[in-house]
N, C-alpha and C positions, 0 to 999 in steps of 0.2 A: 370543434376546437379551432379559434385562430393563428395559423401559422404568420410567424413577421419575416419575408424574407432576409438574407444578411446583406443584400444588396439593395434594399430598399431606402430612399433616401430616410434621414432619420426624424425629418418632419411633416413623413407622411404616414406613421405609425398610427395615429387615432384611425385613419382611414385603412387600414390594413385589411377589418374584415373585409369587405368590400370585393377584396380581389381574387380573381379566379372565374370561371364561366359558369354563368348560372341558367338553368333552363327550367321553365314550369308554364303556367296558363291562367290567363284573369277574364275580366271581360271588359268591354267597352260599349259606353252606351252617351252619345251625346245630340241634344237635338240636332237634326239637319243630317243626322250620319247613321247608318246601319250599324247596329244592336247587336252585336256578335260574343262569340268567346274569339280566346286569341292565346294561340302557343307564343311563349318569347323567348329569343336568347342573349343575354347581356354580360359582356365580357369587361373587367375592369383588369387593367393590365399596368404594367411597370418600366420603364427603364433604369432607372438609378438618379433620374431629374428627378424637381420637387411637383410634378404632376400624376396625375394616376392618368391613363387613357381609359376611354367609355365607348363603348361601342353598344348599341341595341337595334335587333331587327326583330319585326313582330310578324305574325301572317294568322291570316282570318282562319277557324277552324269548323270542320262541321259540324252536325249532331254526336259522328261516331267519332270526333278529337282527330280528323286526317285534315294536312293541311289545305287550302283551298286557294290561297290567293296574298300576297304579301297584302300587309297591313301598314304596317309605319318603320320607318329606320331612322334612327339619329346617331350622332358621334360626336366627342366633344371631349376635355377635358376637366381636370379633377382637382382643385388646389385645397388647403388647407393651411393656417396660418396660425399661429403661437398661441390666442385667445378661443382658438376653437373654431372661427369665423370660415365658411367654405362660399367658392365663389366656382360658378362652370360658364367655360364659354361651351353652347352646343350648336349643330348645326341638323336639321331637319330635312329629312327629301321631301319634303313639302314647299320647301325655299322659305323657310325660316331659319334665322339666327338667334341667338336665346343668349342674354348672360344670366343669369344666375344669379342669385346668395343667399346664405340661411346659415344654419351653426347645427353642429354637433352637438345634442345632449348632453349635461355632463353626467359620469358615471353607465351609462348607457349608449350604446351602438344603434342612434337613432338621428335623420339628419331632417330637419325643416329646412324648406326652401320656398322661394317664389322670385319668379322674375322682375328684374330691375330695368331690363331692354331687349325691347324685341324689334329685328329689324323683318321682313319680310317684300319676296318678288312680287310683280306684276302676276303670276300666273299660281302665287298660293292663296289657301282659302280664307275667310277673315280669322283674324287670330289677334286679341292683346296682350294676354299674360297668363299667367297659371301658378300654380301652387305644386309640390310634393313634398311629402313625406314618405322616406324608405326608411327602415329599420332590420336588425338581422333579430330574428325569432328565434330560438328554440335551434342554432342552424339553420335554420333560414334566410333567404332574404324577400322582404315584403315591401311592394310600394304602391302609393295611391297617389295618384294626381286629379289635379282641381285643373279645370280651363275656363279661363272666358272670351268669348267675342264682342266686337259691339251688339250685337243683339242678343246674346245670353249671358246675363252675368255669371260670374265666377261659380261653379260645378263641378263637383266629383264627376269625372270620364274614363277615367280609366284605372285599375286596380289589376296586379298582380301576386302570386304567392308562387317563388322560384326556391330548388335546392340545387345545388354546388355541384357541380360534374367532376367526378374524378378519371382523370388520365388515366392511359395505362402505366404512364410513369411513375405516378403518384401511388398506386395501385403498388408497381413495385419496390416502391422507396418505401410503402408500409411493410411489406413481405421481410427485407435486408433487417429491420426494425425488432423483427421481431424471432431473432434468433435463439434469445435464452429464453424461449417457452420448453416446457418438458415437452421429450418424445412421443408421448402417448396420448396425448391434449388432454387426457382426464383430469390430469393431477393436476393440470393448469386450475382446475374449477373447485379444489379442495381448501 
C-alpha cells in the first residue's frame, strides 16, 4: 500500500511510492569490471520541499549473500513537474555528476530515464551516459540500468529487486491501527 505523507509537498504525490528505505540484491556485470551479486540499500526521503532526497549504497556480496566490500554509492535529488516530466541531479563516489530526465508512466508507478549530462573527475573511470528504468511491482521496487562508455556502447549493468523496510515505528503505528479487531483473533477470520 502507498502511504502519501500529510507533509509531503503536493507536487510530489506521483512520486510518493518511492519513499521509504528499500533493501534487496541484484547483480552487476559490465565489461572491464567484476561480475558480482550485490546487497543494496536506497533510501528516498522528504522534507516538505518540492524534491524527494536519494540516497544508494551498494556492497559486493559473496556466494553465501555476506557482504565483502562496498560496491557504488550515489546521492542526489528527485523532482517532478505537472506533465509527469522527472529530472535528478545525482552525484557518484566514482566522481561523477549525472543530471538526469525521463517521465513517469502514466496510470502506473513506473519511471524511464537516461542522462542528459554527465560531468566527470580526472581520477573516475570512463563513463558517457546510461539509461534506467525503476518501477514499484507487486510492493516492490525494481530497477535496471543501462551504461555506456566510449568503448562500450550503451548496456544493461546493473539490475536490482528491493522490498520496503519497516521501522519499528511503523510497526507500531500498525499495532495503535489496529484496535477494533476482536479479542480472540478468531472471529477476526469469520
Amino acid at each position: 500500500m502507498i502511504e502519501i505523507p500529510s507533509d509531503l509537498n503536493p507536487g510530489l504525490v506521483p512520486l510518493a511510492f518511492l519513499l521509504g528505505t528499500w533493501e534487496g540484491a541484484g547483480v552487476s556485470d559490465f565489461p572491464g569490471a567484476e561480475k558480482c551479486n550485490f546487497g543494496q540499500s536506497v533510501t528516498f526521503s522528504h522534507d516538505g520541499r518540492d524534491f524527494l532526497e536519494y540516497s544508494s549504497h551498494s556492497w559486493v556480496l559473496d556466494n553465501e549473500g555476506n557482504k565483502v566490500r562496498p560496491l557504488e554509492s550515489e546521492s542526489g535529488y528527485w523532482r517532478i513537474d505537472k506533465d509527469r516530466k522527472v529530472e535528478i541531479v545525482m552525484v557518484r563516489d566514482q566522481g561523477i555528476v549525472e543530471i538526469w530526465y525521463g517521465e513517469l508512466a502514466d496510470q502506473k508507478p513506473q519511471i524511464d530515464l537516461a542522462t542528459d549530462a554527465v560531468a566527470r573527475t580526472a581520477a573516475s573511470g570512463p563513463y558517457s551516459g546510461g539509461k534506467r528504468l525503476y518501477g514499484y511491482v507487486k510492493s516492490d521496487l525494481m530497477w535496471v540500468g543501462e551504461k555506456a562508455t566510449p568503448e562500450v556502447p550503451l548496456r544493461p549493468y546493473m539490475s536490482a529487486h528491493l522490498k520496503k523496510v519497516v521501522t519499528p515505528e511503523e510497526v507500531a503505528d500498525m499495532a495503535r491501527n489496529l484496535g477494533d479487531l476482536p479479542d480472540d483473533g478468531i472471529a477476526f477470520f469469520r
